[in-house]
LUMLOGU-708027 format. One record per residue: x, y, z of N, C-alpha, C in turn. Coordinates in nm, 3 decimals, decimal comma. Atoms other than C-alpha are relative to their C-alpha. Example, Ala and Ser with C-alpha at 12.3 -4.5 7.8 and 13.67 -1.06 7.14 Angstrom:
% residues 2
(r (0,089; -0,119; 0,000); (1,230; -0,450; 0,780); (0,090; 0,120; 0,000));
(r (-0,082; -0,119; -0,006); (1,367; -0,106; 0,714); (-0,077; 0,109; 0,073));
This chain:
% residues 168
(r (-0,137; 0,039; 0,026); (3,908; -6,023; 8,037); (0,061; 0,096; -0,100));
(r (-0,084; -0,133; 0,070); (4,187; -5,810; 7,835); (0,022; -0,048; -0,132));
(r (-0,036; 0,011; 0,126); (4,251; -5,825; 7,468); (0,137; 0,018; 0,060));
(r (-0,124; -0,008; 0,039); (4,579; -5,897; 7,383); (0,090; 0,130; -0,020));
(r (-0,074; -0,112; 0,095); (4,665; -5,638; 7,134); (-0,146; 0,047; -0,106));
(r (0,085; -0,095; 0,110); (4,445; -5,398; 6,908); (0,056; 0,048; -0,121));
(r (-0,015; -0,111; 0,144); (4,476; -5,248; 6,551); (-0,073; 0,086; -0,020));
(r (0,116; -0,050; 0,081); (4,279; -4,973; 6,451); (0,056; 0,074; -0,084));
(r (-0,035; -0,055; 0,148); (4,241; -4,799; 6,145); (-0,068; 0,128; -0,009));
(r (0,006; -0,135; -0,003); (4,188; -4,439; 6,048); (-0,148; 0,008; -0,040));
(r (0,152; -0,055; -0,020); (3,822; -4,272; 6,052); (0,003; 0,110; -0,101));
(r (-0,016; -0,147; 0,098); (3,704; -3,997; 5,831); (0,083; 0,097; 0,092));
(r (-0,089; -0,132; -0,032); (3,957; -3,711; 5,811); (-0,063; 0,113; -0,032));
(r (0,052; -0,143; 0,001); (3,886; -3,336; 5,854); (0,075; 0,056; -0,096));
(r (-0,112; -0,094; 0,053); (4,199; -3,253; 5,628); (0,075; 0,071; 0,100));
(r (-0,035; -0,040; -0,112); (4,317; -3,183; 5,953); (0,117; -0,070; 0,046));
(r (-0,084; 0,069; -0,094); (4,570; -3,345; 6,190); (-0,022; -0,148; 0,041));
(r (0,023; 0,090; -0,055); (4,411; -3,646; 6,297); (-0,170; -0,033; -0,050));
(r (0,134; 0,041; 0,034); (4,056; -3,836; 6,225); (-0,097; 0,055; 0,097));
(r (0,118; -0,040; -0,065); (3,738; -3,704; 6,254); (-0,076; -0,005; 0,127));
(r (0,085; 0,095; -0,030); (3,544; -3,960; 6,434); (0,149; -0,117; 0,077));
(r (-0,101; 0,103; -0,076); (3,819; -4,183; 6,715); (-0,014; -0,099; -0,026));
(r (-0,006; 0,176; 0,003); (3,913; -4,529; 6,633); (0,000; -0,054; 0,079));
(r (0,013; 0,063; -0,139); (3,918; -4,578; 6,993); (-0,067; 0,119; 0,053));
(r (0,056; -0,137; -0,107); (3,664; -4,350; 7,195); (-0,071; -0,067; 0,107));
(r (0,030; 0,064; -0,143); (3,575; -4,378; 7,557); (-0,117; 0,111; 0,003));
(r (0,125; -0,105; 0,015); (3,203; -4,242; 7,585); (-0,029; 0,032; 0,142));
(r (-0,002; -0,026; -0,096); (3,149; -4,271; 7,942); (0,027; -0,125; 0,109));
(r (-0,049; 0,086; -0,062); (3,248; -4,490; 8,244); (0,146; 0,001; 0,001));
(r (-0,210; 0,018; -0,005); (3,599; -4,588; 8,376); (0,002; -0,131; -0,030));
(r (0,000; 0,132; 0,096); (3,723; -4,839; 8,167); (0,137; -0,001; -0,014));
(r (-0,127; 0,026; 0,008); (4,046; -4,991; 8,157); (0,054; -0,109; -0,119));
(r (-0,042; 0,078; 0,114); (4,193; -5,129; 7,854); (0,224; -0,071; 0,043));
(r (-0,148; 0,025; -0,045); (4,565; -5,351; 7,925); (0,056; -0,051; -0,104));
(r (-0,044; -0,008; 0,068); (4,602; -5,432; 7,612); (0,157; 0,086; -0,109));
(r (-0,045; -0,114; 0,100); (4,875; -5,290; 7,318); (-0,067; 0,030; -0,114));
(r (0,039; -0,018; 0,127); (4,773; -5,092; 7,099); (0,036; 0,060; -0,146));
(r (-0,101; -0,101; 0,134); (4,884; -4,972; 6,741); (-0,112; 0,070; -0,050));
(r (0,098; -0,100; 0,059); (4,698; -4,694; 6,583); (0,011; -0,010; -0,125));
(r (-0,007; 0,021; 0,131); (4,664; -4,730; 6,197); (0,016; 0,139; -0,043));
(r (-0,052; -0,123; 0,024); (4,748; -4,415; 5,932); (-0,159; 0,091; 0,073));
(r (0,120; -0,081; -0,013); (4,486; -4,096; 6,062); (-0,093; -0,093; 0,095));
(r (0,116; 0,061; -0,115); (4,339; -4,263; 6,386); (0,040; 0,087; 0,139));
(r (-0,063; -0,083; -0,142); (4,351; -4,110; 6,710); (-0,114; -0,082; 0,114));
(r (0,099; 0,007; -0,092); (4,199; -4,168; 7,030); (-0,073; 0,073; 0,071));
(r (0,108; -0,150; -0,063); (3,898; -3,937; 7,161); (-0,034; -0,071; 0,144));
(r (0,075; 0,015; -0,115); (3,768; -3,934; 7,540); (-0,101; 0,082; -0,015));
(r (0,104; -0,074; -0,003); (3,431; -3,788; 7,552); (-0,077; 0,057; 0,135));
(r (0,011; -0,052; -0,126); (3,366; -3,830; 7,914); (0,008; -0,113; 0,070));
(r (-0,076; 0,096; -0,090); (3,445; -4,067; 8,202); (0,112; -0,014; 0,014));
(r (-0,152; -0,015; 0,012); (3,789; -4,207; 8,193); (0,018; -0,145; -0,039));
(r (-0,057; 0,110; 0,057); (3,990; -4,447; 8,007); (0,148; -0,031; 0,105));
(r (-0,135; 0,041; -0,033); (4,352; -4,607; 8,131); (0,023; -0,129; -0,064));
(r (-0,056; 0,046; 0,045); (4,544; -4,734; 7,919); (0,150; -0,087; 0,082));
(r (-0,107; -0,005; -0,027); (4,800; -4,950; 8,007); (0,061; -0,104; -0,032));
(r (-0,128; 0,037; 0,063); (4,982; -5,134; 7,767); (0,072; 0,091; -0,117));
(r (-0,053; -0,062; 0,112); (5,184; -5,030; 7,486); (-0,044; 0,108; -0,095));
(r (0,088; -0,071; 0,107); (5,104; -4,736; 7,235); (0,050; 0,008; -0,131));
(r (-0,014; -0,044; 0,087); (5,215; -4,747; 6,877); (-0,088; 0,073; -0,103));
(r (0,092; -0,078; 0,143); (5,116; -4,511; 6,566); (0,075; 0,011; -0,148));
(r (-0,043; -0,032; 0,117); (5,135; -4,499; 6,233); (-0,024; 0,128; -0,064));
(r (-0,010; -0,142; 0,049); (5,115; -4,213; 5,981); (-0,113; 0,100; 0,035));
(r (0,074; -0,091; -0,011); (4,955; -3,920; 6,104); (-0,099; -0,071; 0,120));
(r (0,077; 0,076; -0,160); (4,797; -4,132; 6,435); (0,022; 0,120; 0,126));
(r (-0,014; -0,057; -0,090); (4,784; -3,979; 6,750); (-0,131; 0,021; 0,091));
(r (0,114; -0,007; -0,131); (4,597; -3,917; 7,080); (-0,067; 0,134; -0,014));
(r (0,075; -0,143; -0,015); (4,328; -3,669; 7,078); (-0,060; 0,006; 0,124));
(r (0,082; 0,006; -0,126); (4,169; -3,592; 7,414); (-0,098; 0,126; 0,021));
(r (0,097; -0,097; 0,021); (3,853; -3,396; 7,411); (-0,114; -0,028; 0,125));
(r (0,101; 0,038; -0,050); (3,562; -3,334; 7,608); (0,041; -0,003; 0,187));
(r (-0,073; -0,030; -0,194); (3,558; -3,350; 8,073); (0,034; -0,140; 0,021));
(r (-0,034; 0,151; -0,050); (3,662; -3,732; 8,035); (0,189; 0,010; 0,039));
(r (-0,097; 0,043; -0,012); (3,998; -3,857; 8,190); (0,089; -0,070; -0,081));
(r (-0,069; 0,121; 0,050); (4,276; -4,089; 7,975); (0,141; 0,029; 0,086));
(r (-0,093; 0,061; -0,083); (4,571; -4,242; 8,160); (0,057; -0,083; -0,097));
(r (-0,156; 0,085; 0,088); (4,889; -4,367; 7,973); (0,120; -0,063; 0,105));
(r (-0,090; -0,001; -0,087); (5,075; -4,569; 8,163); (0,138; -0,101; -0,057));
(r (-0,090; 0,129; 0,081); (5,261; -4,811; 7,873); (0,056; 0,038; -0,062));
(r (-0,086; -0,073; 0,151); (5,515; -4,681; 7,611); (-0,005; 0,055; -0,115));
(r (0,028; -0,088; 0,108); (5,518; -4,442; 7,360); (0,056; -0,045; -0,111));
(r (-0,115; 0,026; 0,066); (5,672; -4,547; 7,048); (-0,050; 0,024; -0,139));
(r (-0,015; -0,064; 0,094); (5,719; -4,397; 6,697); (-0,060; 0,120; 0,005));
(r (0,051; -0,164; 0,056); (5,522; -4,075; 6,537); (-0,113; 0,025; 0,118));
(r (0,172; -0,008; -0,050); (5,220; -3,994; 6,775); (-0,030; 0,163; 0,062));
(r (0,032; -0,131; -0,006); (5,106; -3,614; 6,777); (-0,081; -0,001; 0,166));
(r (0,063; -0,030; -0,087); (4,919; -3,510; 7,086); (-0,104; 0,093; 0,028));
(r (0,090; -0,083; -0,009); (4,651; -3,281; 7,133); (-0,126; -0,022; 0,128));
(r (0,015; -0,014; -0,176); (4,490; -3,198; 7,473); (-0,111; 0,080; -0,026));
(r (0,089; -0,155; -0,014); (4,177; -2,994; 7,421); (-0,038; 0,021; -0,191));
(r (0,052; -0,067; 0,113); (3,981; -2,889; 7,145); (-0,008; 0,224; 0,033));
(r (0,025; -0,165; -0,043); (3,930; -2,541; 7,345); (0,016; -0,009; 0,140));
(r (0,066; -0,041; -0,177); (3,901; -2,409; 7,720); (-0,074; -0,094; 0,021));
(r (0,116; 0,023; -0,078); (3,573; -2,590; 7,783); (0,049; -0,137; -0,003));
(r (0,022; 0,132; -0,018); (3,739; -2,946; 7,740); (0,041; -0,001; 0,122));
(r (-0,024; 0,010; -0,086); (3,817; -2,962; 8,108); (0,036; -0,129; 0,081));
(r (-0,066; 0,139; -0,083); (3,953; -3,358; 8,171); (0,175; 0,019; 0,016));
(r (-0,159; -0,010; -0,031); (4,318; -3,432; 8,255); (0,041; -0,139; -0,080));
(r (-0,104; 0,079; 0,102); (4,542; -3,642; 7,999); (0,099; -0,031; 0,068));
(r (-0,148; 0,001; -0,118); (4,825; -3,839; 8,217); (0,058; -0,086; -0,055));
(r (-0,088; 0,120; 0,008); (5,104; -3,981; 8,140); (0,085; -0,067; 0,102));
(r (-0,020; 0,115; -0,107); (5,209; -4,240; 8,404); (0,136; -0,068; -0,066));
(r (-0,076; 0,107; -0,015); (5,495; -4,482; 8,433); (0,107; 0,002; -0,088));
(r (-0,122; -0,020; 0,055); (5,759; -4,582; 8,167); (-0,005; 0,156; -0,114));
(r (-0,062; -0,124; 0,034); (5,978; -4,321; 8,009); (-0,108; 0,059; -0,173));
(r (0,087; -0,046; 0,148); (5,772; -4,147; 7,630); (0,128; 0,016; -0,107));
(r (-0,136; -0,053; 0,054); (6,135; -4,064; 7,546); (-0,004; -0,042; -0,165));
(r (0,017; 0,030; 0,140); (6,105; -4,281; 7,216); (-0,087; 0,069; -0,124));
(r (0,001; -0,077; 0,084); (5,858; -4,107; 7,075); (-0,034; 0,129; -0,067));
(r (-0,046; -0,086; 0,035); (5,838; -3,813; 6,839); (-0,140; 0,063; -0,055));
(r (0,148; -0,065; 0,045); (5,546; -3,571; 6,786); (-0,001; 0,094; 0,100));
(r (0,013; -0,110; -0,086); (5,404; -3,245; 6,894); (-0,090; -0,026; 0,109));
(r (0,101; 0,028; -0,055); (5,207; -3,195; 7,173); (-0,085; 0,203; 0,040));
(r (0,088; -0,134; 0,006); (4,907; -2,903; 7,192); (-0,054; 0,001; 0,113));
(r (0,099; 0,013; -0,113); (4,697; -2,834; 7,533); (-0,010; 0,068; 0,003));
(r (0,124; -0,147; 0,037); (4,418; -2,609; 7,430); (-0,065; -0,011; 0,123));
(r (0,090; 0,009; -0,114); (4,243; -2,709; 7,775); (0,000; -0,095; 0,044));
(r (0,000; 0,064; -0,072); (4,207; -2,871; 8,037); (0,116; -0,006; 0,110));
(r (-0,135; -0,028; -0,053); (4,521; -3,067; 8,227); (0,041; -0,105; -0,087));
(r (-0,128; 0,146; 0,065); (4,825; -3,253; 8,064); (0,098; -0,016; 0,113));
(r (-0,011; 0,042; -0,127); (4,960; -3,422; 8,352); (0,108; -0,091; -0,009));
(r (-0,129; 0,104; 0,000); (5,334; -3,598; 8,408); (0,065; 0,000; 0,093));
(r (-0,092; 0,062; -0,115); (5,557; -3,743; 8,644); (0,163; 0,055; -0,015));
(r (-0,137; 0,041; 0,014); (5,872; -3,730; 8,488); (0,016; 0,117; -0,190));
(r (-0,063; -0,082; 0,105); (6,047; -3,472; 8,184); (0,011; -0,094; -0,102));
(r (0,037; 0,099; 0,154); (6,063; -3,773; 7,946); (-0,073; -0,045; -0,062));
(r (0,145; 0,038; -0,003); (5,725; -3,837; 7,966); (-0,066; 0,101; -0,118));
(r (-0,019; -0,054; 0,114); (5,706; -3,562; 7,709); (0,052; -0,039; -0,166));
(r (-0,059; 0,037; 0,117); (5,891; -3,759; 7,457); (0,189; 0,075; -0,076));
(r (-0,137; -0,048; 0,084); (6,205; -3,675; 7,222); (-0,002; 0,189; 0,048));
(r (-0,029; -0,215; -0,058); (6,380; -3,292; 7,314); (-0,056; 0,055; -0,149));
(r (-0,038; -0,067; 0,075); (6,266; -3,216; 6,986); (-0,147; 0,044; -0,048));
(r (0,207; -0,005; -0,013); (5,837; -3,248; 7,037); (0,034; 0,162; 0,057));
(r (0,031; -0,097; 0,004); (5,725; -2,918; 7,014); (-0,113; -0,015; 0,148));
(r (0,097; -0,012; -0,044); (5,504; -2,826; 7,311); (-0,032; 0,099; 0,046));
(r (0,107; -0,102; -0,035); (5,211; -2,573; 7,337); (-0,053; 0,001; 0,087));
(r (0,115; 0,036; -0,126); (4,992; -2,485; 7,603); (-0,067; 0,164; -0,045));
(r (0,122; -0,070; 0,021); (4,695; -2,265; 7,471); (-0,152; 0,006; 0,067));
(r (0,143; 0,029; -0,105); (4,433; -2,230; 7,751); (-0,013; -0,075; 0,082));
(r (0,000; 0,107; -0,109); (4,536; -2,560; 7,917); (0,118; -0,004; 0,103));
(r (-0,086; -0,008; -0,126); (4,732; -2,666; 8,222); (0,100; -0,101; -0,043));
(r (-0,080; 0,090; -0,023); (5,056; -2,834; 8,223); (0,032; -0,059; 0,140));
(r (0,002; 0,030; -0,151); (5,080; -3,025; 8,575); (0,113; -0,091; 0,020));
(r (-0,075; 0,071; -0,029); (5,393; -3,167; 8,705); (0,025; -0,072; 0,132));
(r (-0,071; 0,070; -0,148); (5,532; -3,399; 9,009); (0,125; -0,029; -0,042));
(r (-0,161; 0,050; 0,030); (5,834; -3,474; 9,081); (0,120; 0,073; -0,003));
(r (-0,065; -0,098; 0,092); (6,154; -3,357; 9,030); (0,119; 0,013; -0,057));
(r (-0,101; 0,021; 0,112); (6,382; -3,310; 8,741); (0,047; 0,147; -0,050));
(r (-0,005; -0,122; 0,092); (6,524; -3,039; 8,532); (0,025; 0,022; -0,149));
(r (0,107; -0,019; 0,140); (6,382; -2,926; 8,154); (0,081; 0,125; -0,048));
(r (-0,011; -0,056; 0,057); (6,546; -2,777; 7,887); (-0,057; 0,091; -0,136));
(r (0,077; -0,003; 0,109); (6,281; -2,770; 7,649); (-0,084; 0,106; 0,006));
(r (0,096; -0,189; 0,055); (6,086; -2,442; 7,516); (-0,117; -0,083; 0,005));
(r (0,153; 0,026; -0,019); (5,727; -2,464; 7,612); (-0,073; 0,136; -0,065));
(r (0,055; -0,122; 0,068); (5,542; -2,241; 7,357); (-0,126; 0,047; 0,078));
(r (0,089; -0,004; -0,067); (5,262; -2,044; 7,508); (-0,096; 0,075; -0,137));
(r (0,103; -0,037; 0,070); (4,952; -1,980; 7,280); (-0,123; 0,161; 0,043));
(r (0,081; -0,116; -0,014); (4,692; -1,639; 7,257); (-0,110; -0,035; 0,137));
(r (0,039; -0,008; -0,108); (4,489; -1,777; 7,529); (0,034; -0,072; 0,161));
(r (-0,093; -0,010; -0,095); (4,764; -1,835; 7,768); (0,053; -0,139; 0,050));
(r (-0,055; 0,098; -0,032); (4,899; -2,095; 7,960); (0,012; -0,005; 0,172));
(r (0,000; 0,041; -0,156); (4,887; -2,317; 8,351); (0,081; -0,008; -0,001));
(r (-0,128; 0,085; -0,020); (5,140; -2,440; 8,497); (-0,062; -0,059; 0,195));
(r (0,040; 0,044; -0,143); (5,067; -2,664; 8,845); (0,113; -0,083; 0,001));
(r (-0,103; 0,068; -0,063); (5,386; -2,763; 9,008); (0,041; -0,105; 0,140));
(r (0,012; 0,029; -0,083); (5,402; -3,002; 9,243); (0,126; -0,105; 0,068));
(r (-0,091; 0,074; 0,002); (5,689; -3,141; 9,428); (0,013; -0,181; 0,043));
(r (0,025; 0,125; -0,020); (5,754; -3,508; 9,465); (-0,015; -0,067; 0,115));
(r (0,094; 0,073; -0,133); (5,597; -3,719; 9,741); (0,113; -0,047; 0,109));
């Protein structure tokens, strides 16, 4: 059966961006969480391998955010809302796909990095606020659909995907 709603709370920090050690990590198996969840200050969520899907709500507090590491899957398919950074890849070799699914991200506000793998969307809002910075250093950006994007996509020293795909 589904939890409600979740809190978690921040993990040792690196002095870095986000916690060490995930307050939510998916080790292996597909596992579906329908819960909401809020992220506490310095928590993030790690995939390590299998796949998660998320699909209720996501809030974060200070310095929170999704980390996705490792050849596991996560699936967002519930609302984005306040600060929540992004990061896609520790390097090249993390090779899963990060998706965001369903309602709009538009609300909220944070960068997003994809050092590897794929970062995977439906829809140009699904990105969040015009004002999220986004990188792509080694990883793939993968789209469906189709819309049109004003937003600067920085490209990093070891380059950048792009997989376009038009809508069904």
């Amino acid at each position: 059966s589904a939890i409600p709603s979740t809190t978690t709370q921040g993990a040792a920090s690196t002095g870095g961006s986000y916690a060490r050690f995930g307050s939510l990590v998916n080790f292996s198996g597909a596992n579906t969480f329908a819960g909401n969840i809020t992220l506490g200050t310095n928590a993030a969520i790690l995939i390590n391998s299998g796949s998660l899907n998320l699909t209720g709500n996501l809030n974060g507090g200070a310095n929170a955010g999704i980390v996705h590491r490792g050849t596991g899957n996560l699936t967002l398919s519930g609302s984005l809302a306040t600060s929540l950074g992004v990061i896609k890849g520790r390097d090249t070799s993390d090779s899963g796909t990060l998706t965001f699914n369903g309602a709009s991200k538009a609300t909220y506000t944070g960068n997003i990095e994809v050092n590897g793998g794929v970062f995977s969307i439906s829809d140009e809002s699904q990105l969040g606020a015009t004002s999220n910075q986004l990188t792509l250093n080694g990883g793939t950006l993968q789209t469906s659909g189709v819309y049109t994007s004003s937003r600067v996509i920085g490209v990093g020293p070891l380059g950048a995907g792009f997989d376009i795909s038009p809508a069904s």
